[in-house]
N, C-alpha and C positions, 0 to 999 in steps of 0.2 A: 350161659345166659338162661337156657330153658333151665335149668340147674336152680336158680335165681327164682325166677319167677317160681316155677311150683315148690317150691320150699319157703320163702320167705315172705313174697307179694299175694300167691293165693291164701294162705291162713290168716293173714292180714287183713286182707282186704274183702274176702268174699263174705264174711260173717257180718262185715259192714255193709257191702253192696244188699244184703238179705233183710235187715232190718231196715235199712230205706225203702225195699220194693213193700216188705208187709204192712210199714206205716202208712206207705202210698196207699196199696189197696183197704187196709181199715179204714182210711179218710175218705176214699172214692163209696164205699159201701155204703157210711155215713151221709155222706153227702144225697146217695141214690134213694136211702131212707128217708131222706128230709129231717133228718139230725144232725144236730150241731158238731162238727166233729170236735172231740175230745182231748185229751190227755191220753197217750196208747198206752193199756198193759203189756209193758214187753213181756212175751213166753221166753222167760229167762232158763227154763231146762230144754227147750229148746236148740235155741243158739247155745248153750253151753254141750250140748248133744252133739250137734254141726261143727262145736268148733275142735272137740275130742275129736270129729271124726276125722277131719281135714288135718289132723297133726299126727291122726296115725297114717290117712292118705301120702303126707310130705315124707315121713319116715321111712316110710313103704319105696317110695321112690329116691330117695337117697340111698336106700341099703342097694337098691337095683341097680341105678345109676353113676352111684359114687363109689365102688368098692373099690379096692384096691390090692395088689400082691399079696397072700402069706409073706410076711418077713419082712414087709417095707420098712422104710424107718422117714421118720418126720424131719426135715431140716428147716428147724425156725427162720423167719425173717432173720438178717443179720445186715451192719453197715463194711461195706468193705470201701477201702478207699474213696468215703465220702458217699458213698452213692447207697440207697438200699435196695439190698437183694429181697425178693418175694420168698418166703417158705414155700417150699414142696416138698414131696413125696419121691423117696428115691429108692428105687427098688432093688 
C-alpha cells in the first residue's frame, strides 16, 4: 500500500495539491492589495521542475523498495480452472 501511495498518488496528486495552495496565496495577496484578483500566471517551469522531481523521488523508492532476486523470473497473470491467478515473482 505505502508502495501505492508514494509511486502513484504522490506524483499525482501533490503537483496538483501545489498549484491550488499557490493560487490560494496569489488570490489572498491580491485581495490584501486591494486588487482585483485575476487570471494566475501558472510558473509552468516550475511545476514541471517539482513534477521531474517527485518521478525521480517515486523511482528512487521503488528501486529501494521493490527490488527483487538476481534470477527471478515473472509469472504473468494466467486463468486456471475459471478462476484468475495474480502474476508474481518467483524466485
Amino acid at each position: 500500500m505505502l508502495r501505492v501511495v508514494l509511486s502513484v498518488l504522490l506524483p499525482l496528486l501533490l503537483p496538483t495539491a501545489l498549484f491550488f495552495a499557490y493560487a490560494w496565496y496569489v488570490s489572498r495577496r491580491a485581495q490584501a492589495a486591494g486588487a482585483e484578483p485575476r487570471q494566475i500566471d501558472v510558473p509552468w517551469s516550475w511545476l514541471a521542475i517539482a513534477g521531474m522531481l517527485l518521478v525521480l523521488i517515486s523511482l528512487a523508492i521503488n528501486v529501494i523498495y521493490g527490488h527483487t532476486e538476481k534470477g527471478s523470473k515473472y509469472e504473468p497473470a494466467r486463468l486456471e480452472n475459471g478462476k484468475l491467478v495474480p502474476g508474481r515473482v518467483r524466485e
